[in-house]
Residue, then its C-alpha position, 0 to 999 in steps of 0.5 A: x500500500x501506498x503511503x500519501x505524501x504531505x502534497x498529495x493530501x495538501x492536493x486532496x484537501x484542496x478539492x475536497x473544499x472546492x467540490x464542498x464550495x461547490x455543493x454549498x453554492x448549489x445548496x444556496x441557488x436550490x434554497x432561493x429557488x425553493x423560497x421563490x416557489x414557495x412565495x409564488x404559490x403563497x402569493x397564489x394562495x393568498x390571491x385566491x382568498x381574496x377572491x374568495x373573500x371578496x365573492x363572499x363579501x359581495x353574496x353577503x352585501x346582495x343577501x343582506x339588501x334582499x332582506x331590507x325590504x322584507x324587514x321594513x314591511x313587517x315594522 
């Protein structure tokens, strides 16, 4: 077996951190992509509750003016 001279491991610990540099950076574009869809589809989601909020605000709003006539005719 051969033993590792002290520039072979010099070598070898300098592409071990540029392959963990490597790694990391990919980690970093990978985390931003996730926080992008995530907020895309938060925002998504958010959007389609104020859509719904605002057809249940107007449903509300046409209910509550169809039962004024009735109120004011029984006082």
């Amino acid at each position: 077996m051969k033993t590792l001279t002290n520039s072979m491991l010099c070598t070898l610990i300098h592409l071990t951190k540029n392959q963990l540099e490597t790694k990391r950076h990919e980690i970093a574009e990978l985390s931003q992509y996730t926080t992008k869809v995530i907020r895309e589809s938060y925002n998504s989601e958010v959007e389609e509750l104020v859509t719904i909020l605002e057809i249940l605000h107007s449903f509300l709003k046409n209910q509550s003016s169809l039962e004024q006539p009735t109120r004011s005719t029984k006082k």
